[in-house]
Backbone bond lengths (Angstrom), bond angles and torsions (degrees), N, CA, C in turn:
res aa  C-N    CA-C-N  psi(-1)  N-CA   C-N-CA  omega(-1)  CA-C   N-CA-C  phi
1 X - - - 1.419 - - 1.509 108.90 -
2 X 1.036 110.01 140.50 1.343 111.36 -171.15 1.743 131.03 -106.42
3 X 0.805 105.49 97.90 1.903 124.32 -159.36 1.409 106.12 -42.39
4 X 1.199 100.02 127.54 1.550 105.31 -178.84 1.369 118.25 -90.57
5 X 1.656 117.83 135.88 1.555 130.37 -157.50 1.326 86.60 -104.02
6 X 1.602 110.75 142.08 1.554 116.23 155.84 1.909 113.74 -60.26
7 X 1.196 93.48 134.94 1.445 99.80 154.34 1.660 134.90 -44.82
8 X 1.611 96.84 149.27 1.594 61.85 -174.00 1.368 103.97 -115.27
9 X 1.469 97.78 161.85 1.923 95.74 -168.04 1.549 119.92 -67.13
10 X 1.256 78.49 145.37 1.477 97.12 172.12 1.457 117.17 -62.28
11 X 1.299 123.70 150.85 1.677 123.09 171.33 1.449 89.55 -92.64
12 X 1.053 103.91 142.58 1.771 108.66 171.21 1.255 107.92 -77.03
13 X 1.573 116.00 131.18 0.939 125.66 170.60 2.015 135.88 -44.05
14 X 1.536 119.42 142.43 1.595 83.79 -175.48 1.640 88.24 -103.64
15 X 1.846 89.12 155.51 1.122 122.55 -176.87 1.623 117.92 -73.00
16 X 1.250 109.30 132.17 1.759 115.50 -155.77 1.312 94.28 -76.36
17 X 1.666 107.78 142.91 1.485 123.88 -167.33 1.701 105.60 -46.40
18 X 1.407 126.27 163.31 1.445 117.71 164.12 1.598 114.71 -72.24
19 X 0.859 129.82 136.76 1.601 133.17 172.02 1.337 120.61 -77.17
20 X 1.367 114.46 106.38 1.633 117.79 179.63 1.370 101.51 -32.95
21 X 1.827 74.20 174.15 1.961 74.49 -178.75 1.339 99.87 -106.75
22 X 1.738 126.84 171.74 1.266 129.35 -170.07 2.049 93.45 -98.15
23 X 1.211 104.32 139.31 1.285 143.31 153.35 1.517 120.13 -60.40
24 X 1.046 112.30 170.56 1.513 111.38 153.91 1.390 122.57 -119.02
25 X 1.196 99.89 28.81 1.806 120.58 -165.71 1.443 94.79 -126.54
26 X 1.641 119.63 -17.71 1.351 119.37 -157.39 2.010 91.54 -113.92
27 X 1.315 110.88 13.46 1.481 120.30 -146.52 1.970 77.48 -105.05
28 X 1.305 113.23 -81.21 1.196 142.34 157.82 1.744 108.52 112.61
29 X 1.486 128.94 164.69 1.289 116.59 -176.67 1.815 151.31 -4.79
30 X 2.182 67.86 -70.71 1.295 86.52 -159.04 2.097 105.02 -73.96
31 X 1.538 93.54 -18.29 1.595 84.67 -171.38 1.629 100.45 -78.83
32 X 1.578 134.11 -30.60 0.538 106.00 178.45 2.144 139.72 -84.68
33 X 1.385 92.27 1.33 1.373 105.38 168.38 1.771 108.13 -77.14
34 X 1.552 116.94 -20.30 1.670 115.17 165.63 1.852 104.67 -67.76
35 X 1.122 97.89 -34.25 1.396 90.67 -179.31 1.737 131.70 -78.73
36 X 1.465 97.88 -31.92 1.138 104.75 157.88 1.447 145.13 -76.74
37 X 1.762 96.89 -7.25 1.696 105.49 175.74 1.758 84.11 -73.56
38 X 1.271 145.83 -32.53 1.402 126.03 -174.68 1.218 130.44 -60.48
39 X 1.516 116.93 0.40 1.515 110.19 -170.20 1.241 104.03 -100.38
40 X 1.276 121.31 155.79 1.493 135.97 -151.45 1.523 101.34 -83.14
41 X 1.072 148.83 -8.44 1.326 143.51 175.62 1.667 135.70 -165.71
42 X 1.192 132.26 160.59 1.577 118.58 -171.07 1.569 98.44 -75.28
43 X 1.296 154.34 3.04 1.214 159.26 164.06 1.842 102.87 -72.54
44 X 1.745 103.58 -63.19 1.310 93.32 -169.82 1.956 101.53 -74.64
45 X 1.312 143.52 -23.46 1.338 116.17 150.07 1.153 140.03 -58.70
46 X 1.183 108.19 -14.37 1.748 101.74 175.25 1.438 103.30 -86.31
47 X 0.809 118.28 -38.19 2.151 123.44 176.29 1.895 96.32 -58.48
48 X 1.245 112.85 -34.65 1.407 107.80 -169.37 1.576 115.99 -84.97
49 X 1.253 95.04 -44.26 1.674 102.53 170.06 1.761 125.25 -77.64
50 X 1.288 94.96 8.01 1.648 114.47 166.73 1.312 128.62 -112.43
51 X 1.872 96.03 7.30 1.907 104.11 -179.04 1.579 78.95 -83.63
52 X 1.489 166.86 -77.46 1.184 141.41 -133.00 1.730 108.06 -160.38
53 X 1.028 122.03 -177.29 1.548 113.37 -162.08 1.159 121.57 -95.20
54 X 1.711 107.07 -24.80 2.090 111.95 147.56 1.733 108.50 -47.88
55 X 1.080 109.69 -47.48 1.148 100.93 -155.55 2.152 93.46 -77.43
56 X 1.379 119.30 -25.55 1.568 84.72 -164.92 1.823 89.71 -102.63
57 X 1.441 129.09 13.47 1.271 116.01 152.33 1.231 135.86 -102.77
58 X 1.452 113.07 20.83 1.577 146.04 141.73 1.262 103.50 -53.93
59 X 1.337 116.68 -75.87 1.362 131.47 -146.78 2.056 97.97 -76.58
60 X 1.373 98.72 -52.56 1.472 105.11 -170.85 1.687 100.91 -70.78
61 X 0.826 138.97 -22.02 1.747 144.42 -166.03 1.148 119.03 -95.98
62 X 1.872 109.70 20.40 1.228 118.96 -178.02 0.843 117.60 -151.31
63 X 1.713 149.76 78.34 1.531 137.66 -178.27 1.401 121.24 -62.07
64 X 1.257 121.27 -1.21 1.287 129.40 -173.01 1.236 98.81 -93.49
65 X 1.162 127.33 -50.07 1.649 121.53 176.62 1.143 115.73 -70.44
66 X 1.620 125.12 -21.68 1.375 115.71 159.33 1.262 119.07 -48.92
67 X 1.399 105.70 -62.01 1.589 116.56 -166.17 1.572 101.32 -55.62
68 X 1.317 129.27 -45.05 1.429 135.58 179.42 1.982 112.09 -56.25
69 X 1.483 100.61 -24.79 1.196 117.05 -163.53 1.776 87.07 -73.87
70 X 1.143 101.62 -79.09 1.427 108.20 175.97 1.440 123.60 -37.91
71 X 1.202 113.75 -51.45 1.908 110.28 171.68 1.207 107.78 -42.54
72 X 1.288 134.09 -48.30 1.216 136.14 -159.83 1.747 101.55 -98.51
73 X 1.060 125.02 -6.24 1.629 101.81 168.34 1.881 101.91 -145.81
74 X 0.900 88.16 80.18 1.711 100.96 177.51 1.503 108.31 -49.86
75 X 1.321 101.15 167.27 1.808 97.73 -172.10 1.593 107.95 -91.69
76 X 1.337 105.84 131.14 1.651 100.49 -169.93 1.628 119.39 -77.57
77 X 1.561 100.38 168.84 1.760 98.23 -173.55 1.561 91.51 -88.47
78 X 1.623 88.04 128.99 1.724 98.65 179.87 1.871 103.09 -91.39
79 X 1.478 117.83 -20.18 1.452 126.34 173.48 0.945 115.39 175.33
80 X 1.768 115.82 -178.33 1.303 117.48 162.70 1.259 132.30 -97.49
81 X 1.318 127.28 -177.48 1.524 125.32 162.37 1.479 111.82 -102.15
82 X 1.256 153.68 163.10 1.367 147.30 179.75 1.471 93.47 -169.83
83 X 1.986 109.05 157.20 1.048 127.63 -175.05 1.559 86.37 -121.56
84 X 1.548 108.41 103.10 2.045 98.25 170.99 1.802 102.41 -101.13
85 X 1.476 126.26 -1.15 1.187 121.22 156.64 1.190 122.35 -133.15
86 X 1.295 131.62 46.14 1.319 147.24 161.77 1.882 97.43 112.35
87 X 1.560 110.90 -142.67 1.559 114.62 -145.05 1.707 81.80 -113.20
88 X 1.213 104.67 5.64 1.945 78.23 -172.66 1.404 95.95 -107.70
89 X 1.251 136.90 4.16 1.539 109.91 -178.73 2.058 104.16 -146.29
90 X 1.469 98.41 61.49 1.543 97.40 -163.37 1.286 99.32 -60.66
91 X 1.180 106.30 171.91 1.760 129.71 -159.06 1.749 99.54 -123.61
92 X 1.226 113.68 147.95 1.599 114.98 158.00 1.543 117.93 -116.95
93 X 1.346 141.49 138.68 1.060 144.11 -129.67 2.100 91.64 -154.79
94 X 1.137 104.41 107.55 1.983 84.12 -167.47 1.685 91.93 -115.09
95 X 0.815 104.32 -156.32 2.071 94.54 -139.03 1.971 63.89 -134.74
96 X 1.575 92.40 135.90 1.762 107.01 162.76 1.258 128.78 -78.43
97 X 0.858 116.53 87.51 1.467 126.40 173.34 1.892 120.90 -92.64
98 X 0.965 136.08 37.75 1.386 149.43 171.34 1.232 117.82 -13.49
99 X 1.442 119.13 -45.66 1.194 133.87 166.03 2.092 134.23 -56.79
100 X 1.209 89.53 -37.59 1.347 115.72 173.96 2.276 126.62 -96.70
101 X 1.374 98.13 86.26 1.535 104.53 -145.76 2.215 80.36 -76.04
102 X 1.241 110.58 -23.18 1.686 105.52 172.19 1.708 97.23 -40.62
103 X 1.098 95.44 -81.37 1.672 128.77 -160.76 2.367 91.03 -40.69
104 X 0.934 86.32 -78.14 1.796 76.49 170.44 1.029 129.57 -36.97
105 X 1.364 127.20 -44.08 1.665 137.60 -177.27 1.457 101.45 -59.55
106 X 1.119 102.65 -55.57 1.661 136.40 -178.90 1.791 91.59 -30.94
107 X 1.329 115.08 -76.67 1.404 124.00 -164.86 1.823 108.73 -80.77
108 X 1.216 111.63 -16.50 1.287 107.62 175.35 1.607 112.67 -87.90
109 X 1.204 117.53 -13.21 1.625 137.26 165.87 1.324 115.84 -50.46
110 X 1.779 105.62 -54.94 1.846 126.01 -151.02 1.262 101.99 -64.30
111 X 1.314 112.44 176.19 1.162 116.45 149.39 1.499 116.41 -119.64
112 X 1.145 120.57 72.78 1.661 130.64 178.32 1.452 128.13 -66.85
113 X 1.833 90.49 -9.66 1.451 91.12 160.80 1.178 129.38 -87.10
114 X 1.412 131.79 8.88 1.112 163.55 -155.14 1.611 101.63 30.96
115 X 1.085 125.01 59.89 1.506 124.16 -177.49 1.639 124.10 -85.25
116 X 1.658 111.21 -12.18 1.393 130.90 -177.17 1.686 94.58 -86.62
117 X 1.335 131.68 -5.17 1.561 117.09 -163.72 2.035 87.34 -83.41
118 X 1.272 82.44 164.01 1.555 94.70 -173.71 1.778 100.41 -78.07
119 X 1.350 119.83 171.58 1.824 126.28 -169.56 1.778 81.36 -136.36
120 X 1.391 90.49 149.48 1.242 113.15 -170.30 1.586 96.17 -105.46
121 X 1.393 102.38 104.57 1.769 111.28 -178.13 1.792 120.35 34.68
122 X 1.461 95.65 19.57 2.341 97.86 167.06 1.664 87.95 96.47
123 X 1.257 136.45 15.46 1.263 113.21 170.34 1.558 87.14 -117.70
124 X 1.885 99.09 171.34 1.254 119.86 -165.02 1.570 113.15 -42.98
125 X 1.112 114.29 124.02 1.684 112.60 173.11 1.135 123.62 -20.42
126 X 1.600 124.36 -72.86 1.462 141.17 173.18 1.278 116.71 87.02
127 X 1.801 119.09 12.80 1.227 125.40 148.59 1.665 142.86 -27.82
128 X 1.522 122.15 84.01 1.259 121.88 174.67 1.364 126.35 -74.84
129 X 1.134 126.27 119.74 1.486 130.77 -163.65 2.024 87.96 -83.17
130 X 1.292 110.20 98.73 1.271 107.65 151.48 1.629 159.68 -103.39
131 X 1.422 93.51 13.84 1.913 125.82 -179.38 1.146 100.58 174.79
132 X 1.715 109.52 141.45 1.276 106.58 145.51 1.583 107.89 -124.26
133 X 1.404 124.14 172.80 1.394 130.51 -155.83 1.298 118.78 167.60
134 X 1.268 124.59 104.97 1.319 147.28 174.13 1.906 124.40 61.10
135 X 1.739 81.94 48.03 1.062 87.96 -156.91 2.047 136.79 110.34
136 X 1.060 92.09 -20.30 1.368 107.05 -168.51 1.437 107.18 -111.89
137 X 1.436 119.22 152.66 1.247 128.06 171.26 1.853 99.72 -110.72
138 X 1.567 94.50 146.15 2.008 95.89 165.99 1.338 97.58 -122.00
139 X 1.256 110.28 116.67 1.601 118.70 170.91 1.590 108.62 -109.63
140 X 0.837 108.03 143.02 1.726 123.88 173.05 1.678 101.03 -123.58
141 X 1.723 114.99 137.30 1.233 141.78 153.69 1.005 125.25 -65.53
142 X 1.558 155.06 38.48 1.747 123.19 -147.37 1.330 110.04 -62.98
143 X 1.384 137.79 -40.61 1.018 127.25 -167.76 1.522 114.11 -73.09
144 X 1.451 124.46 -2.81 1.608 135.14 -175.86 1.293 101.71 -99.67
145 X 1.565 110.37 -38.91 1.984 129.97 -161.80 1.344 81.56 67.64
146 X 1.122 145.40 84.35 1.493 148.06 116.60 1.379 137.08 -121.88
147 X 0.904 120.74 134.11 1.641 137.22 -162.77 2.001 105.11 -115.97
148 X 1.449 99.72 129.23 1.456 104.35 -173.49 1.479 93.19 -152.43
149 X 1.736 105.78 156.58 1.299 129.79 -175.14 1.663 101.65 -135.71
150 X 1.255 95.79 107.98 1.459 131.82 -168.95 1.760 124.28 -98.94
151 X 1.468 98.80 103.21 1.541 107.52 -175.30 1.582 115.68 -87.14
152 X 1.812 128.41 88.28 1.145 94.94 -170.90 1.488 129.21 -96.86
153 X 0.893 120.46 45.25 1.722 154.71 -167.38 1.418 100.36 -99.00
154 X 1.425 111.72 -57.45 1.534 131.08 -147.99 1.851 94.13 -107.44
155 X 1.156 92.05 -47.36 2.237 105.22 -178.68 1.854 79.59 87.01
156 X 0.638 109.89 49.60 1.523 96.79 167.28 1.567 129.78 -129.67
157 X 1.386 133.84 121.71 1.038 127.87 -169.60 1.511 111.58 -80.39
């Protein structure tokens, strides 16, 4: 039978250096423009690229990631327009979003009642809502003959 020898000891292993810590200088551009295509909207990047000056000459030091920024988070539908008693007094109807306090501000800002459009000498407006598109409303007057493209974000004609 054959007598069993102790093992022989181990040297203890050495323990792997500590690892600095990461920076945001040690982060560098490009990773952080991957990180920032993740945030859910152009509201939460502009709040993000305004916590410190890496972070908004990341964001500003690149038109390409803008433009990329934007492909990927299009501007959302804040509502509709609707006629519930014909073409002279359209209605705006904005989509619930509870979650999103941008998107609220957004519609509590507008003027969707279209109340900035000009009145034709104190009688009824006579505003026809005829497109909307990228933002913009096209209203036509017939009884004025005027035609206007209406920002109500901005209130600006």
């Amino acid at each position: 039978m054959a007598s069993q020898q102790p093992l022989p000891a181990s040297s203890p292993s050495p323990s792997p250096p500590p690892q600095a810590a990461t920076t945001i200088g040690a982060i560098g551009d490009d990773l952080l423009r991957e990180i920032f295509l993740r945030l859910p909207s152009l509201p939460s990047l502009v709040r993000a690229s305004l916590a410190c000056r890496a972070f908004l000459h990341a964001v500003r030091g690149s038109p390409a990631f803008r433009r990329r920024f934007r492909a990927l988070h299009p501007p959302p539908l804040l509502g509709l327009f609707f006629d519930p008693d014909g073409p002279a007094i359209p209605a705006f109807a904005p989509l619930r979003r509870r979650s999103d306090r941008d998107l609220a501000a957004a519609v509590r800002g507008a003027d969707f009642f279209l109340t900035r459009l000009p009145d034709a000498d104190g009688a009824a407006p006579g505003w026809e809502i005829r497109d909307c598109r990228a933002g913009r409303v096209l209203l036509v007057n017939w009884s004025a003959d005027q035609v206007a493209a209406y920002d109500p974000l901005a209130g600006a004609l």
